[in-house]
C-alpha positions as CSV (number, residue, x, y, z in Angstrom):
1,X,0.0,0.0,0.0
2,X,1.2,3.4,-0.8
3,X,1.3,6.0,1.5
4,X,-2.1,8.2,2.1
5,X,-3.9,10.0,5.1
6,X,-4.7,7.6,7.8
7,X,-1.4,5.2,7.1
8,X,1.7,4.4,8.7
9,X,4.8,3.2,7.5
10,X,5.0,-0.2,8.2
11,X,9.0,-0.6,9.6
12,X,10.8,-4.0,8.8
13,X,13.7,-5.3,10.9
14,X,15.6,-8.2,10.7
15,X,18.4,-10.3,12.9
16,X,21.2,-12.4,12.6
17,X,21.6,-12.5,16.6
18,X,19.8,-16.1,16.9
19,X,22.3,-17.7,14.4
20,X,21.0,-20.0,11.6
21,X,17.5,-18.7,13.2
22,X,16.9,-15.7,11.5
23,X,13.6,-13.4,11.6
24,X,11.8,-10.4,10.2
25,X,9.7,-8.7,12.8
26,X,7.3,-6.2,11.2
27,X,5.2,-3.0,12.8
28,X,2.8,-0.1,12.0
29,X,3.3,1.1,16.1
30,X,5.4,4.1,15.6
31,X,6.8,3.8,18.7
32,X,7.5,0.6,18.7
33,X,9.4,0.9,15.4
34,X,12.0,3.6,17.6
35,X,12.1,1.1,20.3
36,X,13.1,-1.8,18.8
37,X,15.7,0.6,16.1
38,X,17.5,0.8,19.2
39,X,17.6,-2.7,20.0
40,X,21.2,-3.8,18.9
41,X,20.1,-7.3,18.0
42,X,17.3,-6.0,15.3
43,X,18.5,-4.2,11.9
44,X,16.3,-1.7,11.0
45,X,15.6,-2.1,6.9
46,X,13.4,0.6,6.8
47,X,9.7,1.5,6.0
48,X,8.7,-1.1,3.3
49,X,4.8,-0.9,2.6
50,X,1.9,1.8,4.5
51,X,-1.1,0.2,6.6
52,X,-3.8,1.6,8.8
53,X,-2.9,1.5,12.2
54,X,-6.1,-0.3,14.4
55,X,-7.6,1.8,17.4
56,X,-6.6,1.3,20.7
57,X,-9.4,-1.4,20.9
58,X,-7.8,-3.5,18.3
59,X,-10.5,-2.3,15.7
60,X,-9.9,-1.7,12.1
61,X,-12.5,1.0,10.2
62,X,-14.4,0.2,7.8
63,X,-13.1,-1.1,4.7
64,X,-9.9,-3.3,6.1
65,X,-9.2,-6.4,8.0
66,X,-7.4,-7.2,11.2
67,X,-3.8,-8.4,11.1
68,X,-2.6,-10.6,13.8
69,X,0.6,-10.5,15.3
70,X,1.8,-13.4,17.3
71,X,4.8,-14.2,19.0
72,X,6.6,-17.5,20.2
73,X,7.9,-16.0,23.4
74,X,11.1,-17.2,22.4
75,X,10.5,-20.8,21.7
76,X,13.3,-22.5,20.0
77,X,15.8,-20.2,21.0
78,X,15.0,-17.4,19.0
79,X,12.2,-14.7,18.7
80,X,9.4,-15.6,16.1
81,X,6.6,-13.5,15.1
82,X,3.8,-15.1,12.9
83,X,1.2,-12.1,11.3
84,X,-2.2,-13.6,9.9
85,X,-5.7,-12.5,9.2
86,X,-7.2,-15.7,9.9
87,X,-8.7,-16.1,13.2
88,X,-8.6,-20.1,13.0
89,X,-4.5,-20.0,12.3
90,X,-4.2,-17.6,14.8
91,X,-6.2,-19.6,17.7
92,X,-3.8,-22.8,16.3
93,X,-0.9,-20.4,17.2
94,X,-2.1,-19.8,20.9
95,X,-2.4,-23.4,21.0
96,X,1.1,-24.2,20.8
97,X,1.9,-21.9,23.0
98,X,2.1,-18.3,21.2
99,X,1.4,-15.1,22.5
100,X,-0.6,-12.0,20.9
101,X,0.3,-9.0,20.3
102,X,-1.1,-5.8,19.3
103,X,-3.8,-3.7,20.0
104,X,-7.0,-4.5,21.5
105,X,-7.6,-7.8,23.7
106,X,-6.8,-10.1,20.7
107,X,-3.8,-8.2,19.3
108,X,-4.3,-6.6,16.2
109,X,-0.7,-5.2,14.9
110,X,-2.4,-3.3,11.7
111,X,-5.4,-3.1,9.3
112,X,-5.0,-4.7,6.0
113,X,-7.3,-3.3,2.9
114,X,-10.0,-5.8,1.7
């Protein structure tokens, strides 16, 4: 998505810090996008793409679709963060153990155009 009134820029990191267990970790939270640049273990690649950000209550106006952010609360070793806009394969994730994340009491990380 290109950038327009109501968007953010969604930032993109990535990490070599786990080893062979590499990740992208991706967020439309402005401040969370300054926090984790100064995380030493996270390269900051930039803003790649816009999305709406959700209200505080995790909702997403009219016209767009949650996106889910989970995280594996470093299972395996490494931090791993799933995004979805399924509710099914994100219950599956809580399942095994995953945690949300986000806005809003299921964790919306950012609204995705229908």
């Amino acid at each position: 998505m290109a950038a327009a009134p109501g968007r953010e820029a969604v930032c993109r990191f990535f990490s070599t810090a786990f080893g062979i267990k590499r990740s992208h970790f991706y967020t439309s939270d402005v401040a969370e996008c300054m926090v984790v640049q100064s995380n030493l273990n996270w390269q900051f690649e930039g803003g790649v793409f816009y999305m709406t950000a959700p209200a505080f209550d995790g909702s997403c106006p009219i016209g767009t679709s949650p996106v889910y952010r989970v995280y594996n609360n470093g299972q395996s070793s490494a931090p791993n963060h799933r995004y979805t806009t399924d509710l099914v394969e994100r219950a599956k994730m809580l399942l095994h153990g995953w945690i949300p994340e986000g806005y809003g009491a299921i964790g919306v990380i950012m609204c995705a155009p229908q």
